[in-house]
TITIDREN-17764 format. One record per residue: residue number from 1; x, y, z of N, C-alpha, C, O in turn. Coordinates in nm, 3 decimals. Layout:
<atoms>
ATOM   pos       n_x       n_y       n_z      ca_x      ca_y      ca_z       c_x       c_y       c_z       o_x       o_y       o_z
ATOM   NUM         X         Y         Z         X         Y         Z         X         Y         Z         X         Y         Z
...
</atoms>
This chain:
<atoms>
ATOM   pos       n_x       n_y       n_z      ca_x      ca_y      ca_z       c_x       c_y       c_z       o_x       o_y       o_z
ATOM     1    13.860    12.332     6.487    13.839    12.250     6.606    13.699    12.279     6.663    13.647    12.390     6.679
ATOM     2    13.647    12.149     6.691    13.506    12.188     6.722    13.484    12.261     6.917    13.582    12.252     6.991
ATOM     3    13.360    12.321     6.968    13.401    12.309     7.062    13.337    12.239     7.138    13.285    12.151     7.068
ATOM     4    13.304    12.223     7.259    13.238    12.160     7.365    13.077    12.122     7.331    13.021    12.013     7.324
ATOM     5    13.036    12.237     7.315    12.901    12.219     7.254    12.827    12.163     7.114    12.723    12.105     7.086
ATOM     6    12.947    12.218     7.041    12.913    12.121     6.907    12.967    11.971     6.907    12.930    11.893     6.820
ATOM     7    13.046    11.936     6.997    13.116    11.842     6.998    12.971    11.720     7.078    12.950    11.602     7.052
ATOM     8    12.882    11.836     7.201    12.759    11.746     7.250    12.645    11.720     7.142    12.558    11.632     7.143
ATOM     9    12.666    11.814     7.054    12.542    11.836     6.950    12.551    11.700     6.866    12.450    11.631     6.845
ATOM    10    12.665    11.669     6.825    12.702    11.524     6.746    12.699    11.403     6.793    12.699    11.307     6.715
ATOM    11    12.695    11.385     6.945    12.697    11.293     6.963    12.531    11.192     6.953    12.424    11.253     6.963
ATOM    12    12.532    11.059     6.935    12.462    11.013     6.938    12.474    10.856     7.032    12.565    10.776     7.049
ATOM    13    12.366    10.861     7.066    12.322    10.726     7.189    12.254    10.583     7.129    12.157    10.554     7.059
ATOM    14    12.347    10.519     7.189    12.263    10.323     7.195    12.214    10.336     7.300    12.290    10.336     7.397
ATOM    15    12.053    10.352     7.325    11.994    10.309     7.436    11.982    10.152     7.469    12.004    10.049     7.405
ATOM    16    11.953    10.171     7.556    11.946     9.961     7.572    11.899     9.913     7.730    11.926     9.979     7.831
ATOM    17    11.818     9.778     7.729    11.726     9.754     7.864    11.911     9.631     7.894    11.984     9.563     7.822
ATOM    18    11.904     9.661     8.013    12.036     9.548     8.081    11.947     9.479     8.166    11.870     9.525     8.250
ATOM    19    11.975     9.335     8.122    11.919     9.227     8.186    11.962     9.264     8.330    12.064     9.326     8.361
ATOM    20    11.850     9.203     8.427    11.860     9.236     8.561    11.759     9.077     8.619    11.655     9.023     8.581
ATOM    21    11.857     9.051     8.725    11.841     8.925     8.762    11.805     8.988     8.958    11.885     9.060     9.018
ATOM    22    11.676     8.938     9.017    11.698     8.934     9.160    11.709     8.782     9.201    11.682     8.679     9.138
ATOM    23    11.766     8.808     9.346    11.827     8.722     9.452    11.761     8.756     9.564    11.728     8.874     9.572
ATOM    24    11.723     8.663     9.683    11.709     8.645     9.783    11.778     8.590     9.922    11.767     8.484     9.983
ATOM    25    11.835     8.682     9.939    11.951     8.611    10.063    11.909     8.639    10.207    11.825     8.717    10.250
ATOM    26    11.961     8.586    10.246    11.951     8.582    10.419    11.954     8.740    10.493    12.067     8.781    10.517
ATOM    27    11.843     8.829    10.528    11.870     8.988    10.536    11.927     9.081    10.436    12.012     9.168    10.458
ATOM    28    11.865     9.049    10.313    11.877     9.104    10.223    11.814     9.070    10.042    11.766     8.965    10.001
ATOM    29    11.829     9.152     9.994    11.756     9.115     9.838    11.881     9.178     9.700    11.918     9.295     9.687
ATOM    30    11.917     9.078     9.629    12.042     9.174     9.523    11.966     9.179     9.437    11.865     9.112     9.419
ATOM    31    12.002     9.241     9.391    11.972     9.291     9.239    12.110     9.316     9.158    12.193     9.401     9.192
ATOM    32    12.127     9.214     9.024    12.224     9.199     8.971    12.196     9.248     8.781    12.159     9.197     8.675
ATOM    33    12.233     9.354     8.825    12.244     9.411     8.674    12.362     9.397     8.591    12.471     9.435     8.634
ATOM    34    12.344     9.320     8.416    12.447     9.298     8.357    12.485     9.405     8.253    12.420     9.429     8.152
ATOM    35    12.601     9.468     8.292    12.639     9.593     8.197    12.804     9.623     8.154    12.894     9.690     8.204
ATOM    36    12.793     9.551     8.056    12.944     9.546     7.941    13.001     9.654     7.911    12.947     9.734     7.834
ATOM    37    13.090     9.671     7.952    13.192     9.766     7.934    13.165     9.872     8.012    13.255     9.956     8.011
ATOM    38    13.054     9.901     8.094    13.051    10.000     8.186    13.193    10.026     8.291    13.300     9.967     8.275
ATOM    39    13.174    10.093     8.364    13.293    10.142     8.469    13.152    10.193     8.566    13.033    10.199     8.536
ATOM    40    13.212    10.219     8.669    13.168    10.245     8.798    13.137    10.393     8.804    13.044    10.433     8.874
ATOM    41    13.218    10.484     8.726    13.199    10.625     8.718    13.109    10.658     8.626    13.050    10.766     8.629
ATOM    42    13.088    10.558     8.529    12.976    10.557     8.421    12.868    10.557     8.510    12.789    10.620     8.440
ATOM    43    12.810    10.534     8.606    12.706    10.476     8.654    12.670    10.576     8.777    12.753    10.632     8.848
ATOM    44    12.501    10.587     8.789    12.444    10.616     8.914    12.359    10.561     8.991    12.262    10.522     8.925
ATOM    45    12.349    10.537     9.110    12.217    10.436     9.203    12.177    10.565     9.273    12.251    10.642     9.334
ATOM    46    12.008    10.576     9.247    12.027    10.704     9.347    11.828    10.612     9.389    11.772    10.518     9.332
ATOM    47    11.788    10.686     9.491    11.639    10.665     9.514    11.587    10.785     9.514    11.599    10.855     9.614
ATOM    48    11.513    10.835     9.391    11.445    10.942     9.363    11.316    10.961     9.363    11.245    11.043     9.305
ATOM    49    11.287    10.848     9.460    11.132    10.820     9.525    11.122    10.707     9.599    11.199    10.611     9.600
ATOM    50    10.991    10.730     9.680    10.987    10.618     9.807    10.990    10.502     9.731    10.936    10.498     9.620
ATOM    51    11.068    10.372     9.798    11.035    10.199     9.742    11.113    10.213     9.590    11.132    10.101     9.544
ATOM    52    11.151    10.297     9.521    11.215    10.290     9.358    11.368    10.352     9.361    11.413    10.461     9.397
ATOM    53    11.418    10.249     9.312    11.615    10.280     9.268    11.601    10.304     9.137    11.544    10.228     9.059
ATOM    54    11.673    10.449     9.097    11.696    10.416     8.972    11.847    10.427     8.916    11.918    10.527     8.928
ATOM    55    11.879    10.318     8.858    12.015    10.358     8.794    12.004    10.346     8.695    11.924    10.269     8.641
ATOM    56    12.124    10.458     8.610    12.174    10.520     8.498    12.302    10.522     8.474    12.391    10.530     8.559
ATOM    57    12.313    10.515     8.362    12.494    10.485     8.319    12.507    10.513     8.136    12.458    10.477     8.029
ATOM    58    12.588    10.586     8.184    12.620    10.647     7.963    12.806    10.577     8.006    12.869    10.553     8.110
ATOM    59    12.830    10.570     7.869    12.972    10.502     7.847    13.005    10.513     7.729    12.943    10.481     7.628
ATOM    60    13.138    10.573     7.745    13.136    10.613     7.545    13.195    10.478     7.474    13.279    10.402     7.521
ATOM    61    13.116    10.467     7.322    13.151    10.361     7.250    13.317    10.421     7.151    13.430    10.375     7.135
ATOM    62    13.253    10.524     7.114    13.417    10.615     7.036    13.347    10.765     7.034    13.240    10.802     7.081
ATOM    63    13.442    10.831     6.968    13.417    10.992     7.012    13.263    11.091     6.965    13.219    11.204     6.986
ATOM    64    13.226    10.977     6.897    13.056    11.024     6.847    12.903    10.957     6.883    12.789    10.991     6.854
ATOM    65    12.963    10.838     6.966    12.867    10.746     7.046    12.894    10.654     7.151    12.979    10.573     7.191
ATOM    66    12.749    10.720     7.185    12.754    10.688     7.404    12.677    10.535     7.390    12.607    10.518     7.290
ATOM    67    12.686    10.459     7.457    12.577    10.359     7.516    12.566    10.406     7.640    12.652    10.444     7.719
ATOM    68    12.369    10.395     7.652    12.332    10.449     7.773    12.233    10.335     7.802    12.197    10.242     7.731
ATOM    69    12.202    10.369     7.927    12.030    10.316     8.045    12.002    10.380     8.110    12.065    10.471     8.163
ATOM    70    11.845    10.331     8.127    11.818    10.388     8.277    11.652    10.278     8.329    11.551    10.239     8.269
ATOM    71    11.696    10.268     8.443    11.663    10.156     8.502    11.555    10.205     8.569    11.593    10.321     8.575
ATOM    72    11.438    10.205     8.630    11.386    10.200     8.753    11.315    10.050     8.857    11.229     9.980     8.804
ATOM    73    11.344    10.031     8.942    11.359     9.891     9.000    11.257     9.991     9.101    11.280    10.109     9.129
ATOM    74    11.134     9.905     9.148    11.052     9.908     9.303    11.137     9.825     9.371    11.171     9.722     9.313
ATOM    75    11.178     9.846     9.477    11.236     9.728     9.568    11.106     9.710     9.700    11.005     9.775     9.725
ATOM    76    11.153     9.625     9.744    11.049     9.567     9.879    11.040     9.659     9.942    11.116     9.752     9.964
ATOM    77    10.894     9.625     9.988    10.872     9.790    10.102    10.956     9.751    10.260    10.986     9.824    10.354
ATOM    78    10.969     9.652    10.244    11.098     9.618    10.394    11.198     9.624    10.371    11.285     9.554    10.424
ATOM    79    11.222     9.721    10.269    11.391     9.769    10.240    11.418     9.833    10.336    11.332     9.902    10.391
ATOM    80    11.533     9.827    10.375    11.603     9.949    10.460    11.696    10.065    10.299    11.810    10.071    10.252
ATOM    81    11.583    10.122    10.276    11.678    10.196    10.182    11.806    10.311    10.220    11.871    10.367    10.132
ATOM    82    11.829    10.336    10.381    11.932    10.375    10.395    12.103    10.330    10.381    12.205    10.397    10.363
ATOM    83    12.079    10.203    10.396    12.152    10.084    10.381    12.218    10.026    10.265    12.304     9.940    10.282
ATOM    84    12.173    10.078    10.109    12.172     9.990     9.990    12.285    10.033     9.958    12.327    10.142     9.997
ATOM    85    12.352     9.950     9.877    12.558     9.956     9.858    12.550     9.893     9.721    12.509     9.777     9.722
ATOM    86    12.575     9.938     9.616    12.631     9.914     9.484    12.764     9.912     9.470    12.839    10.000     9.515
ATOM    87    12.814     9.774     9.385    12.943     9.707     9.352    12.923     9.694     9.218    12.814     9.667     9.166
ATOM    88    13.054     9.718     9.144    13.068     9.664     9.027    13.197     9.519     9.001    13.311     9.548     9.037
ATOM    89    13.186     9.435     8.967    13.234     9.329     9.011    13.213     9.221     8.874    13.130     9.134     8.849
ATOM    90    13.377     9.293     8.775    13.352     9.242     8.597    13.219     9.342     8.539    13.216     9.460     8.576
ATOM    91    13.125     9.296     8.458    13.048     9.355     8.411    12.920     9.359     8.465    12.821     9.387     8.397
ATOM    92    12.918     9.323     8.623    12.810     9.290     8.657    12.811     9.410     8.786    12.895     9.450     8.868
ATOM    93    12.654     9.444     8.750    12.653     9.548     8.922    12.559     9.465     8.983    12.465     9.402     8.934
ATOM    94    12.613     9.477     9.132    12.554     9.471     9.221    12.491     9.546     9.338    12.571     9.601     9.413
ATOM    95    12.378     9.556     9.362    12.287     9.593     9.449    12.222     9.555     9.530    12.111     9.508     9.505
ATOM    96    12.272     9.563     9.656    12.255     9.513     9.786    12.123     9.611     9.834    12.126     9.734     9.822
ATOM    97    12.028     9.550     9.880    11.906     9.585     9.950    11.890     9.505    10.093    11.826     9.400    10.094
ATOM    98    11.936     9.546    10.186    11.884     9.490    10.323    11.755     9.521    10.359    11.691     9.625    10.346
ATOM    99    11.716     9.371    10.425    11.564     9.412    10.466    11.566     9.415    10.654    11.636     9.364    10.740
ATOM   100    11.474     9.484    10.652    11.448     9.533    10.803    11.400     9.376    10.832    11.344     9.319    10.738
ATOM   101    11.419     9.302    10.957    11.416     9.231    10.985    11.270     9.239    11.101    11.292     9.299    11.206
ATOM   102    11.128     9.182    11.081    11.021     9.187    11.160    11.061     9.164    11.317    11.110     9.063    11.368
ATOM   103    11.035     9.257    11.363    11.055     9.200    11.513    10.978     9.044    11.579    10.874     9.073    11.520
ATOM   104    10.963     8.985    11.608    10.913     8.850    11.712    10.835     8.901    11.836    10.913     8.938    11.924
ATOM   105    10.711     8.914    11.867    10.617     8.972    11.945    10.680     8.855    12.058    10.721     8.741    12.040
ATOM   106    10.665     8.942    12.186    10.732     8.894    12.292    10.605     8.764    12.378    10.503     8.801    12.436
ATOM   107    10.644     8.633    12.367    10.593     8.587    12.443    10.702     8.479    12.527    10.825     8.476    12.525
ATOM   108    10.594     8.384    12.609    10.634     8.318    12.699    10.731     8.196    12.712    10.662     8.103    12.753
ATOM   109    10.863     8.154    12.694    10.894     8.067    12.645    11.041     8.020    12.735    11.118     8.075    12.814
ATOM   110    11.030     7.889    12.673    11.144     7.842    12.766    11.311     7.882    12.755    11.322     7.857    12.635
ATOM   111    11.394     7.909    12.781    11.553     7.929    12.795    11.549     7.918    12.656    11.531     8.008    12.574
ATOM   112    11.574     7.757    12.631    11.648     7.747    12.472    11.585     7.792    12.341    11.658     7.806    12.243
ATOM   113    11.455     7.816    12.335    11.406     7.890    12.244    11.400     8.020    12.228    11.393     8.067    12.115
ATOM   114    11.402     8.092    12.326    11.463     8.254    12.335    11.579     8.285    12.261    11.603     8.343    12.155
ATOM   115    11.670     8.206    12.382    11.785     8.210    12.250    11.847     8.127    12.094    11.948     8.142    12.026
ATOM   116    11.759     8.061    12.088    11.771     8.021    11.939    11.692     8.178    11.889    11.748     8.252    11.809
ATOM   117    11.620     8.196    11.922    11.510     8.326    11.851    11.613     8.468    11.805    11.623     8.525    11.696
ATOM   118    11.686     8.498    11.950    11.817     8.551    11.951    11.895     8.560    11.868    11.919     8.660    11.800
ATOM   119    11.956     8.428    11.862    12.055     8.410    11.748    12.024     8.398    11.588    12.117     8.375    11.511
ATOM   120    11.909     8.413    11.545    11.855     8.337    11.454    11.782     8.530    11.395    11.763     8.626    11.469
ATOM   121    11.761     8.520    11.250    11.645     8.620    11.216    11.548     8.569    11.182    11.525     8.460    11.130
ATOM   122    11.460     8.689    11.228    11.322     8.629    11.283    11.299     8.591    11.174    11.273     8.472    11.190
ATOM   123    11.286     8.628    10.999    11.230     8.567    10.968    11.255     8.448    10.879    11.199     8.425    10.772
ATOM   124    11.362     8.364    10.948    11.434     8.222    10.950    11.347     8.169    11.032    11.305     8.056    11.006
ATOM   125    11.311     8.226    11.130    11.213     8.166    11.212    11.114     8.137    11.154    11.087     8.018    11.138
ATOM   126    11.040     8.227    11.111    10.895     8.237    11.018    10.907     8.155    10.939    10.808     8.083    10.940
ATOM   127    10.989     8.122    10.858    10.975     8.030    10.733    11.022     7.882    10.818    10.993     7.783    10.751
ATOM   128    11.082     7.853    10.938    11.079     7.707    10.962    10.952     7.696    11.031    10.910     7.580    11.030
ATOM   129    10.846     7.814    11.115    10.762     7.740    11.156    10.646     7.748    11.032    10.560     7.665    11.063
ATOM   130    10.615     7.802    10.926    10.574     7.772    10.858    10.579     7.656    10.765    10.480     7.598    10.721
ATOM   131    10.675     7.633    10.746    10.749     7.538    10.663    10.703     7.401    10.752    10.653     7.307    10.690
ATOM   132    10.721     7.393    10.892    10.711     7.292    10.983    10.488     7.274    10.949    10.440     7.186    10.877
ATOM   133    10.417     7.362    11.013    10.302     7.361    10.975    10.253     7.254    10.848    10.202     7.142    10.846
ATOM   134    10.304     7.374    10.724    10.265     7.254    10.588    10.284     7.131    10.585    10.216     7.046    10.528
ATOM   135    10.426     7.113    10.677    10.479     6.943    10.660    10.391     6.865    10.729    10.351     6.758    10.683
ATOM   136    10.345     6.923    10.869    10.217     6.887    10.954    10.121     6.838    10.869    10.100     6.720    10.845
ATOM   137    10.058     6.945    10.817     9.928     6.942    10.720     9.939     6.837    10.636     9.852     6.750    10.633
ATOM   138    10.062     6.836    10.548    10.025     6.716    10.436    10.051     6.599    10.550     9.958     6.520    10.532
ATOM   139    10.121     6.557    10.645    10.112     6.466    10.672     9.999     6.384    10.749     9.994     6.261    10.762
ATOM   140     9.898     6.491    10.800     9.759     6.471    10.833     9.714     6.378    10.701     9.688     6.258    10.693
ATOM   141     9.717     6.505    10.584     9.612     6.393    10.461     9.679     6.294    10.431     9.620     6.196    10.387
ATOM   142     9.796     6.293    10.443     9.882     6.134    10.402     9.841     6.015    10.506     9.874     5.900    10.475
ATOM   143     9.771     6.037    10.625     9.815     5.939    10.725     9.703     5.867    10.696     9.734     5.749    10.679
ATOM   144     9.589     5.887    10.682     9.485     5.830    10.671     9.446     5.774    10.541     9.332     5.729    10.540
ATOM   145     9.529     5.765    10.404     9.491     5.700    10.358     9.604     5.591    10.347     9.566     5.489    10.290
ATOM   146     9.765     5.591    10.398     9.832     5.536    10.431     9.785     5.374    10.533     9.813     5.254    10.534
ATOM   147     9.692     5.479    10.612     9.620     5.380    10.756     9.535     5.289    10.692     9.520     5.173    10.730
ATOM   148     9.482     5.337    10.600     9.350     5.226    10.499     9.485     5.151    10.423     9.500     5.059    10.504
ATOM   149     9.549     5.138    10.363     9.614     5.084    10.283     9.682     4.947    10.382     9.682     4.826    10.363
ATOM   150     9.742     5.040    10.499     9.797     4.942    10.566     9.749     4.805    10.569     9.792     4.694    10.536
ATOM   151     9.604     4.872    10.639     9.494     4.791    10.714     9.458     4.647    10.638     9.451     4.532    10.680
ATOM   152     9.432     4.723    10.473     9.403     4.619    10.351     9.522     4.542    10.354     9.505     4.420    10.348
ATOM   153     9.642     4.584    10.361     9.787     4.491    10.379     9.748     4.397    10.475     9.695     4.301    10.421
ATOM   154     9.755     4.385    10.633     9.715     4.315    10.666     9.625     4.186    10.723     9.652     4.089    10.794
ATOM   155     9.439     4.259    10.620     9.440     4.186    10.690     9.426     4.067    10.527     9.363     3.962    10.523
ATOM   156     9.502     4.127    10.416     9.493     4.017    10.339     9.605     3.887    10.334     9.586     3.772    10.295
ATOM   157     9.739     3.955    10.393     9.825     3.885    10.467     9.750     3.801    10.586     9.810     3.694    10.599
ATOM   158     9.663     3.809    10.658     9.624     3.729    10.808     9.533     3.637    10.714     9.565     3.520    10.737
ATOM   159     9.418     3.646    10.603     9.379     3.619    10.544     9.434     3.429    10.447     9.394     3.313    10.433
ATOM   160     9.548     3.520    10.406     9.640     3.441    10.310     9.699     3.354    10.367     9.727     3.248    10.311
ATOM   161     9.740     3.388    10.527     9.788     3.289    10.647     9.713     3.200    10.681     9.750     3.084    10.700
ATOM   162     9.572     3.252    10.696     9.509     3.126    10.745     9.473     3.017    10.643     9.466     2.898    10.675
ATOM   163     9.453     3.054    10.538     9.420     2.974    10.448     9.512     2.847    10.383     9.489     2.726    10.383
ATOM   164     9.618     2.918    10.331     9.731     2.851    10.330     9.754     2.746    10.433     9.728     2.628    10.405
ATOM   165     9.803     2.781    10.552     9.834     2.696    10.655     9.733     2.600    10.733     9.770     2.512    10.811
ATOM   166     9.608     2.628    10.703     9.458     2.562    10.714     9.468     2.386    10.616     9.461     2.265    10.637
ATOM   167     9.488     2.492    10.499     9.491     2.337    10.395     9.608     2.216    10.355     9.611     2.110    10.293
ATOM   168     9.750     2.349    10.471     9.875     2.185    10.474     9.801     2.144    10.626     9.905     2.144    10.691
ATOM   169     9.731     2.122    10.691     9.724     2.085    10.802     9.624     1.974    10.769     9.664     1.866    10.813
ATOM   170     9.517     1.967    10.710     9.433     1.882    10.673     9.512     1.762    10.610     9.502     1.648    10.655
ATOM   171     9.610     1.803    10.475     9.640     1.681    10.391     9.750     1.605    10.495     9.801     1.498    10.463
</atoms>
Protein backbone atom coordinates (compact mmCIF):
# COMPACT_ATOMS: atom_id res chain seq x y z
CA UNK A 1 0.00 0.00 0.00
CA UNK A 2 1.34 3.14 -1.08
CA UNK A 3 1.53 6.02 1.34
CA UNK A 4 0.48 9.62 1.36
CA UNK A 5 3.49 10.86 -0.15
CA UNK A 6 4.10 8.47 -2.80
CA UNK A 7 0.59 8.46 -3.51
CA UNK A 8 1.36 12.82 -4.16
CA UNK A 9 4.50 11.83 -6.05
CA UNK A 10 2.20 10.03 -8.86
CA UNK A 11 -0.10 12.16 -9.31
CA UNK A 12 -0.29 14.14 -12.39
CA UNK A 13 -2.19 17.53 -13.57
CA UNK A 14 -4.45 18.87 -16.68
CA UNK A 15 -3.70 22.39 -16.46
CA UNK A 16 -6.17 24.48 -18.38
CA UNK A 17 -7.18 28.50 -19.06
CA UNK A 18 -11.38 28.54 -18.12
CA UNK A 19 -13.11 30.79 -20.29
CA UNK A 20 -14.08 33.88 -18.31
CA UNK A 21 -16.75 36.18 -19.49
CA UNK A 22 -17.26 39.98 -17.70
CA UNK A 23 -20.60 41.75 -17.08
CA UNK A 24 -21.59 45.10 -16.20
CA UNK A 25 -24.46 45.65 -13.91
CA UNK A 26 -26.01 48.31 -12.08
CA UNK A 27 -23.27 48.76 -8.79
CA UNK A 28 -21.37 46.17 -9.71
CA UNK A 29 -19.04 44.13 -12.30
CA UNK A 30 -19.34 39.85 -12.56
CA UNK A 31 -17.04 37.97 -13.61
CA UNK A 32 -18.28 34.59 -14.83
CA UNK A 33 -15.90 31.83 -14.91
CA UNK A 34 -16.76 28.46 -16.75
CA UNK A 35 -15.49 25.38 -14.78
CA UNK A 36 -16.82 21.65 -15.41
CA UNK A 37 -16.99 19.50 -12.90
CA UNK A 38 -15.50 21.71 -10.31
CA UNK A 39 -17.24 21.88 -6.73
CA UNK A 40 -16.99 24.86 -4.59
CA UNK A 41 -14.41 23.20 -2.17
CA UNK A 42 -12.27 22.64 -5.23
CA UNK A 43 -11.91 26.26 -5.53
CA UNK A 44 -10.26 29.54 -4.05
CA UNK A 45 -11.05 33.51 -4.58
CA UNK A 46 -8.60 35.18 -2.55
CA UNK A 47 -6.94 39.00 -3.39
CA UNK A 48 -3.29 38.52 -3.00
CA UNK A 49 -2.65 42.01 -4.17
CA UNK A 50 -4.08 45.45 -4.59
CA UNK A 51 -6.88 45.63 -7.81
CA UNK A 52 -6.01 41.47 -8.64
CA UNK A 53 -8.36 38.24 -7.67
CA UNK A 54 -6.88 35.25 -8.07
CA UNK A 55 -8.67 32.02 -8.26
CA UNK A 56 -7.53 28.47 -8.17
CA UNK A 57 -9.19 25.18 -8.20
CA UNK A 58 -7.61 21.41 -8.57
CA UNK A 59 -10.41 18.62 -8.92
CA UNK A 60 -9.62 15.10 -9.21
CA UNK A 61 -10.24 13.43 -12.65
CA UNK A 62 -9.52 9.57 -11.01
CA UNK A 63 -6.97 8.55 -8.42
CA UNK A 64 -3.77 9.60 -10.53
CA UNK A 65 -5.09 12.91 -12.13
CA UNK A 66 -6.09 16.38 -10.95
CA UNK A 67 -7.50 19.08 -13.37
CA UNK A 68 -6.28 22.34 -12.20
CA UNK A 69 -6.20 26.57 -12.79
CA UNK A 70 -5.22 29.47 -11.76
CA UNK A 71 -6.56 32.64 -12.76
CA UNK A 72 -5.42 36.15 -12.08
CA UNK A 73 -8.20 38.83 -13.01
CA UNK A 74 -7.22 42.99 -12.35
CA UNK A 75 -10.61 44.13 -11.42
CA UNK A 76 -11.62 47.97 -11.54
CA UNK A 77 -9.84 50.23 -9.34
CA UNK A 78 -13.56 51.29 -8.04
CA UNK A 79 -13.91 47.92 -6.69
CA UNK A 80 -14.97 47.75 -3.31
CA UNK A 81 -12.79 44.68 -2.82
CA UNK A 82 -14.10 44.18 0.68
CA UNK A 83 -17.39 43.31 -0.65
CA UNK A 84 -16.65 40.55 -3.49
CA UNK A 85 -18.90 37.17 -2.99
CA UNK A 86 -18.23 34.07 -5.14
CA UNK A 87 -21.12 31.56 -6.19
CA UNK A 88 -21.00 28.49 -7.87
CA UNK A 89 -24.20 28.06 -9.74
CA UNK A 90 -23.97 24.48 -12.28
CA UNK A 91 -20.54 24.83 -13.69
CA UNK A 92 -20.33 28.32 -13.69
CA UNK A 93 -18.63 30.67 -10.91
CA UNK A 94 -19.62 33.66 -10.15
CA UNK A 95 -17.93 36.78 -9.01
CA UNK A 96 -19.53 39.61 -7.78
CA UNK A 97 -17.39 42.90 -7.68
CA UNK A 98 -19.28 45.97 -6.32
CA UNK A 99 -18.24 49.26 -7.31
CA UNK A 100 -17.96 52.19 -4.96
CA UNK A 101 -20.41 54.41 -6.23
CA UNK A 102 -18.77 58.34 -7.08
CA UNK A 103 -20.25 60.66 -4.84
CA UNK A 104 -22.36 63.82 -6.79
CA UNK A 105 -20.50 67.16 -5.72
CA UNK A 106 -23.09 69.11 -3.85
CA UNK A 107 -24.75 71.81 -5.76
CA UNK A 108 -27.74 74.02 -6.07
CA UNK A 109 -30.88 72.51 -7.19
CA UNK A 110 -34.45 72.29 -7.16
CA UNK A 111 -36.68 69.66 -4.78
CA UNK A 112 -37.26 67.10 -7.58
CA UNK A 113 -33.87 66.69 -8.78
CA UNK A 114 -32.23 66.15 -5.40
CA UNK A 115 -34.30 63.55 -4.96
CA UNK A 116 -34.25 61.81 -8.15
CA UNK A 117 -30.22 62.16 -7.47
CA UNK A 118 -31.15 60.39 -4.08
CA UNK A 119 -32.86 57.70 -5.33
CA UNK A 120 -30.90 57.01 -8.32
CA UNK A 121 -26.78 55.99 -8.44
CA UNK A 122 -24.85 58.55 -9.25
CA UNK A 123 -23.46 57.00 -11.85
CA UNK A 124 -26.98 56.33 -13.65
CA UNK A 125 -26.88 59.80 -13.42
CA UNK A 126 -23.60 60.28 -15.25
CA UNK A 127 -24.39 58.16 -18.07
CA UNK A 128 -28.05 59.88 -18.70
CA UNK A 129 -26.49 63.27 -18.58
CA UNK A 130 -23.92 62.26 -20.78
CA UNK A 131 -25.84 60.23 -22.91
CA UNK A 132 -28.42 63.36 -23.01
CA UNK A 133 -25.25 65.80 -24.14
CA UNK A 134 -24.23 63.46 -27.26
CA UNK A 135 -27.94 63.31 -28.27
CA UNK A 136 -27.70 67.27 -28.02
CA UNK A 137 -24.56 67.31 -30.08
CA UNK A 138 -25.59 65.13 -32.95
CA UNK A 139 -28.70 66.86 -33.08
CA UNK A 140 -26.95 70.30 -33.50
CA UNK A 141 -25.09 68.73 -36.75
CA UNK A 142 -28.32 67.14 -37.91
CA UNK A 143 -30.38 70.37 -37.75
CA UNK A 144 -28.71 72.36 -40.12
CA UNK A 145 -28.41 70.33 -42.83
CA UNK A 146 -32.00 69.03 -42.27
CA UNK A 147 -32.86 73.12 -42.37
CA UNK A 148 -31.11 73.35 -46.00
CA UNK A 149 -32.95 70.39 -47.23
CA UNK A 150 -36.16 71.58 -45.94
CA UNK A 151 -35.71 74.97 -47.36
CA UNK A 152 -34.85 73.31 -51.02
CA UNK A 153 -38.32 71.32 -50.31
CA UNK A 154 -40.08 74.27 -50.21
CA UNK A 155 -39.21 76.52 -52.08
CA UNK A 156 -39.33 74.01 -55.09
CA UNK A 157 -42.85 73.09 -54.04
CA UNK A 158 -43.84 77.23 -54.00
CA UNK A 159 -41.95 77.15 -57.25
CA UNK A 160 -43.93 74.15 -58.87
CA UNK A 161 -47.18 75.99 -57.47
CA UNK A 162 -46.78 78.89 -59.17
CA UNK A 163 -46.06 77.65 -62.31
CA UNK A 164 -48.45 75.05 -62.66
CA UNK A 165 -51.37 77.11 -61.53
CA UNK A 166 -50.01 80.27 -63.62
CA UNK A 167 -50.47 78.25 -66.95
CA UNK A 168 -54.29 76.69 -66.10
CA UNK A 169 -55.19 80.28 -65.54
CA UNK A 170 -54.12 81.68 -68.87
CA UNK A 171 -55.71 78.75 -71.14
Amino acid sequence: METKVEEALNLSYDDFEPFCKWTREEGHDKLEVHLQDFKMEHMSVQIQEPGVVTITGESPLDDTRRSRFRKQIRIPKDSKTDEIQANLYGDVLHVVVPRKTPALPATKSCTKTSTITASMPSNYLFGLIKSAISRLEMNTMLALPVAGVLAMVVAFVGYAYKYCHCGDAES
